[in-house]
C-alpha positions in Angstrom: 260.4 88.9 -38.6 263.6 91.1 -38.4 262.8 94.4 -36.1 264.5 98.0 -36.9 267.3 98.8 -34.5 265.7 101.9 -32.9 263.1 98.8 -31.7 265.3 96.4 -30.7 267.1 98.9 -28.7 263.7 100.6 -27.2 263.0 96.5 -26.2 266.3 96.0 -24.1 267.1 97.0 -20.7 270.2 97.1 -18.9 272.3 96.1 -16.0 275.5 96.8 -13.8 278.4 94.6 -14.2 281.5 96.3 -12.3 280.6 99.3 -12.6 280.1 99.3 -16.3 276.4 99.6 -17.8 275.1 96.0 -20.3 272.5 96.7 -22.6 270.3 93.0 -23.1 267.3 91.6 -24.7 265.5 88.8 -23.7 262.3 87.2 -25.2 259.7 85.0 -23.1 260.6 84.3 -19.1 263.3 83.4 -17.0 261.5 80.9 -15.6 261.1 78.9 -18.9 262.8 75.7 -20.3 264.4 75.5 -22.5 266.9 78.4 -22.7 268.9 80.1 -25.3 271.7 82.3 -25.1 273.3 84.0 -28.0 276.7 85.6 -28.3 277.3 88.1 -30.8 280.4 88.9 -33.0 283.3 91.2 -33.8 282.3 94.2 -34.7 278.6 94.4 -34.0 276.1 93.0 -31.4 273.4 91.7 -30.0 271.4 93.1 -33.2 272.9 90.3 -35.5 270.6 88.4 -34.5 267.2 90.4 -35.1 266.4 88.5 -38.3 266.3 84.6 -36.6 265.0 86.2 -33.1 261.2 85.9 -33.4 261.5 82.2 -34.8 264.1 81.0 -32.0 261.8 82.9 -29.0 258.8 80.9 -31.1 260.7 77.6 -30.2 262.8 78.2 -27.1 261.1 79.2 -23.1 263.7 82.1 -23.0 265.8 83.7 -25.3 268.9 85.5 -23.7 271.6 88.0 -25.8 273.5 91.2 -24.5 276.0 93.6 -26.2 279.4 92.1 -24.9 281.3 95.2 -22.6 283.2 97.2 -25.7 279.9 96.5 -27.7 276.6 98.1 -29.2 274.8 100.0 -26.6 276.9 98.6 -23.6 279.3 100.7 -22.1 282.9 101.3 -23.7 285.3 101.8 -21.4 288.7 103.2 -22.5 291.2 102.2 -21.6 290.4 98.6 -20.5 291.6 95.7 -21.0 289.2 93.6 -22.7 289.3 89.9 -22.2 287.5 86.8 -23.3 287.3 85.9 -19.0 285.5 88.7 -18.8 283.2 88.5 -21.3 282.1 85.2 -19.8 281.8 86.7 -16.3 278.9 89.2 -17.7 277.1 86.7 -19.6 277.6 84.1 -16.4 276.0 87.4 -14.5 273.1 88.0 -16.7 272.0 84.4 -16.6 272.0 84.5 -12.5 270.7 87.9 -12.5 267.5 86.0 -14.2 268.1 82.9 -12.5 268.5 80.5 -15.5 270.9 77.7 -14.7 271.5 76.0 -17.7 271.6 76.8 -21.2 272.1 76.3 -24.8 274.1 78.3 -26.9 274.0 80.0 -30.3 277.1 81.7 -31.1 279.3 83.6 -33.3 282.8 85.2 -34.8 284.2 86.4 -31.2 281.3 85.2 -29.4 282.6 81.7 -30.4 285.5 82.0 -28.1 283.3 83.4 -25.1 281.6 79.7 -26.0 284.5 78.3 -25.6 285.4 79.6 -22.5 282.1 78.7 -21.3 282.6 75.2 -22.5 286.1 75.2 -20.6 284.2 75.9 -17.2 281.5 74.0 -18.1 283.9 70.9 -18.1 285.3 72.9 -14.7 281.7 72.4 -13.5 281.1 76.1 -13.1 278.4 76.5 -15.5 275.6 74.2 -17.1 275.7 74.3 -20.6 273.3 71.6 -22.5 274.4 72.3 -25.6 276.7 74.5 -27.9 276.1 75.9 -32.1 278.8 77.6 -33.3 278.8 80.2 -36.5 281.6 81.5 -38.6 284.6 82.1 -35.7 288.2 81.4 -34.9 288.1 78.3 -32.9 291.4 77.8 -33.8 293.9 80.6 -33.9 295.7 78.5 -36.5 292.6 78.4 -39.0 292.0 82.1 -38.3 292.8 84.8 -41.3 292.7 88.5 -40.1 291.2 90.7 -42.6 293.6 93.5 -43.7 292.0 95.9 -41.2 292.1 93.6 -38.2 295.7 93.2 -38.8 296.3 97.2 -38.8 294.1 98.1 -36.2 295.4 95.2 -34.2 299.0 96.7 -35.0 302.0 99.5 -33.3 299.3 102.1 -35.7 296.1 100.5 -34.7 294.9 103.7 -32.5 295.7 105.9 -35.7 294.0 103.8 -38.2 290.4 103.5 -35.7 291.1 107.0 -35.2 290.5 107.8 -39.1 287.8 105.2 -39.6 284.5 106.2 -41.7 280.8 104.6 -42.3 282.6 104.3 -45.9 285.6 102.4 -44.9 284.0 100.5 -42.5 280.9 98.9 -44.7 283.8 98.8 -47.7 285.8 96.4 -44.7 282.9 94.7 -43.4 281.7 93.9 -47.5 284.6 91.1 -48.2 283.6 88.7 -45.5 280.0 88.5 -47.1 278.9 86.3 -49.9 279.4 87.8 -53.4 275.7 87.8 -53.7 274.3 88.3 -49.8 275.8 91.7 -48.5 273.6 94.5 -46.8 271.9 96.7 -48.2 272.7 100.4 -47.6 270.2 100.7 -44.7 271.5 97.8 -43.3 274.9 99.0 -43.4 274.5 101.9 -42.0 272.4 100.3 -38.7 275.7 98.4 -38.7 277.5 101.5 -38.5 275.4 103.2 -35.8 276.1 100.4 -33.4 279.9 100.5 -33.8 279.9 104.2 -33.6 277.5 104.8 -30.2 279.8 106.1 -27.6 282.4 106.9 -30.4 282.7 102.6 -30.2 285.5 102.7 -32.8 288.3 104.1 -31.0 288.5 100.6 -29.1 288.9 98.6 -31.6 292.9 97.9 -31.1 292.3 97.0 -27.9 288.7 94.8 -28.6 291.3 92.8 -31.2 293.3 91.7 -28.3 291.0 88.3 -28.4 293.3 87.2 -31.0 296.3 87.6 -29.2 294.5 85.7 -26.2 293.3 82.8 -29.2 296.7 81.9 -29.4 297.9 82.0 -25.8 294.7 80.2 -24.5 294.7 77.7 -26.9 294.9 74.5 -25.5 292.1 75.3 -22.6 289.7 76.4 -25.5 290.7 73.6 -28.3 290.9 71.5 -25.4 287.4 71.9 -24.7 285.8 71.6 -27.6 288.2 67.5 -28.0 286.9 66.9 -24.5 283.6 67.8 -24.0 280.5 65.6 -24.0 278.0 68.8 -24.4 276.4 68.1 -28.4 278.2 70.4 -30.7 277.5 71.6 -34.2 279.2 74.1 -36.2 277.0 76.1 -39.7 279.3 77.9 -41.7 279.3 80.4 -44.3 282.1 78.4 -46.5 283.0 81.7 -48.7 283.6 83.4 -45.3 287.8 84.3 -46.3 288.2 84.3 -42.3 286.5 81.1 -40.9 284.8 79.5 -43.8 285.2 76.2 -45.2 288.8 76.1 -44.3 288.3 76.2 -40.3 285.4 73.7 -41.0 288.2 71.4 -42.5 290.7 71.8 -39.6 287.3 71.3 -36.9 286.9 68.0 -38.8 290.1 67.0 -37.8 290.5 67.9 -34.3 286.9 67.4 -32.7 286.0 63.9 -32.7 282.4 63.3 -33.9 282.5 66.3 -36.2 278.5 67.7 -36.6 278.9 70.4 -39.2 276.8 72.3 -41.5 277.8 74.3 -44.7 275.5 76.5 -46.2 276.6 77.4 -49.9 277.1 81.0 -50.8 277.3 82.4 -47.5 279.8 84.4 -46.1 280.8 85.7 -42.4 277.2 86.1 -40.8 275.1 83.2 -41.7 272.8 84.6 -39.4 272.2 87.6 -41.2 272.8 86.3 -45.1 271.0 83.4 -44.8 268.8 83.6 -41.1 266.0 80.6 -43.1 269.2 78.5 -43.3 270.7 78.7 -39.7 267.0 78.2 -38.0 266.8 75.3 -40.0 270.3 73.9 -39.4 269.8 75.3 -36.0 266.8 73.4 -35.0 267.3 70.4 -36.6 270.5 69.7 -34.6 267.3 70.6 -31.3 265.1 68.6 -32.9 267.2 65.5 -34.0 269.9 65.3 -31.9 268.7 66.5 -28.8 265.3 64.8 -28.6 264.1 67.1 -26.2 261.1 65.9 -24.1 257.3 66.1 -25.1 256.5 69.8 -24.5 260.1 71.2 -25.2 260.9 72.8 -28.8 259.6 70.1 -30.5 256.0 70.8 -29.2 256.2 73.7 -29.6 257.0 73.8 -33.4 255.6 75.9 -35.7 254.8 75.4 -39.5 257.1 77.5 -42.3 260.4 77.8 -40.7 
C-alpha cells in the first residue's frame, strides 16, 4: 500500500556521512536475508518507491533506500561537487552502518549509474552484490536524450534557469517523460514538488546534472561492467519513456550478452510509480525464476495477489 510522504518521512532516520546529514528508510532487520537496496532517480527520492515498498519488505528480510546527498530530505550542500563515486560511498556506508554484506539491487534513472558503479567494484571485489534490476536510466550515455530542461539547467544559464523554477514548470517538465495515460495526479505532483524544494533543493540542480557529463567520461568502467559481470541482470522499462525507453532497451540488447529485459506497454519514465503491479511482478519473477533462491528465502515467503 503506498504511504503519504509526511509518513514515510516521519518513518526514516538519519545518519552522518562527511559531515553531511542522509535521510533513510528501511523495512524489516539488518540481520535478515535476503536484502534489497533501492536507488532512487533524478529528480526525486527515496519516496519513488512508496507504492512497491510494502510488497517488496513482504518478500525480502530487509529493505534498504536513502535520499542520495543533493536529494529529498538529505542534506544539500552548495557548492559541491556531486559525483556518482560518491553516491556509492554513502550507500556502501549505510549498508555497513547496518552490517548487511551483500545485496540485491532495485534501481533507477540516476540511481542506475550508482548501480553501475557498484557493479564496477563489485567485479573490483569491494562490495557483494547478488544481483542487479535496472528501471528506465542512461546506462549508456549514447542512448541517453536529455529533456529540454536537463539540457538548460545542465548549460552556461543552468543557475538562472533553477533559479526561476516553479511547482508549475516543474510538474509541466516532469509530465513528458510519463505515459500519455499514467501521469500524477495533482496531489502527487505536488508531494513531488515538496521533495525537490526542501532546503530550497532546486538551486542544485546544474550541478546534480553533472552525472551526465561523468556518463560519458566513465563510460567504459560502467558499460564495461554491465558486458563483464556474472551478477544476474534484468532491465523493466517504460518503452514510451522519450529518455530511456525502448530505444536504450534496443542498444542494452546489443551490448550485454544474455540480454533479460522487460517492457511494460504504456509506461513511461517511472515504472515504479505508473505501473508499481507491473515492476513487482517483473521484479520478482526474475527472484523467483531466475534466482531460485533457497527454501525459506522470497519464495517462501510469498504472498497471494501481487
Amino acid at each position: 500500500m503506498a504511504t503519504t510522504l509526511d509518513a514515510w518521512r516521519a518513518a526514516g532516520s538519519r545518519f552522518d556521512h562527511g559531515g553531511h546529514a542522509i535521510f533513510y528508510r528501511v523495512a524489516g532487520s539488518p540481520d535478515a536475508t535476503p536484502a534489497l537496496l533501492c536507488i532512487h532517480g533524478f529528480p526525486t527520492a527515496s519516496w519513488d518507491w512508496h507504492k512497491v515498498w510494502d510488497a517488496l519488505a513482504g518478500r525480502f528480510g530487509c529493505v534498504v533506500a536513502l535520499d542520495m546527498l543533493g536529494f529529498g530530505f538529505s542534506a544539500k550542500p552548495r557548492p559541491h561537487a556531486y559525483a556518482m563515486a560518491e553516491q556509492a560511498d554513502i550507500h556502501e556506508a549505510l549498508l555497513r552502518r547496518l552490517g548487511i554484506g551483500r545485496v540485491h539491487v532495485l534501481a533507477h534513472d540516476y540511481g542506475d549509474t550508482v548501480a553501475q558503479e557498484l557493479l564496477a567494484r563489485h567485479e573490483e571485489g569491494r562490495v557483494v552484490l547478488e544481483s542487479v534490476c535496472f528501471l528506465n536510466g542512461g546506462l549508456f550515455p549514447e542512448t541517453h536524450r536529455a529533456t529540454p530542461g536537463q539540457i538548460m539547467l545542465a548549460g552556461p544559464d543552468g543557475p538562472a534557469v533553477a533559479a526561476m523554477l516553479t511547482e508549475e514548470t516543474y510538474a509541466r517538465g516532469m509530465a513528458a517523460v510519463f505515459g500519455a495515460n499514467t501521469k500524477p495526479s495533482a496531489e502527487e505532483w505536488h508531494d513531488f514538488w515538496l521533495l525537490t524544494a526542501e532546503s530550497d533543493g532546486a538551486v542544485i540542480w546544474p550541478s546534480l546534472l553533472g552525472y551526465m557529463e561523468e556518463r560519458r567520461q566513465k563510460r567504459e568502467r560502467w558499460v564495461g561492467a554491465l558486458r563483464s559481470t556474472r551478477v544476474p541482470l534484468r532491465v523493466i522499462d517504460g518503452p514510451e519513456d522519450p529518455v530511456s525507453g525502448a530505444h536504450m532497451v534496443e542498444r542494452y540488447r546489443e551490448l550485454v550478452p544474455n540480454p533479460d529485459t522487460v517492457l511494460l506497454p504504456g509506461i513511461g519514465h517511472y515504472p515504479q510509480v505508473e505501473d508499481p503491479q507491473g515492476v513487482l511482478r517483473a521484479f520478482l519473477d526474475f527472484h523467483e525464476a531466475r534466482l531460485r533462491t533457497p527454501p525459506g528465502g522470497i519464495a517462501a515467503a510469498k504472498k497471494p495477489g501481487l
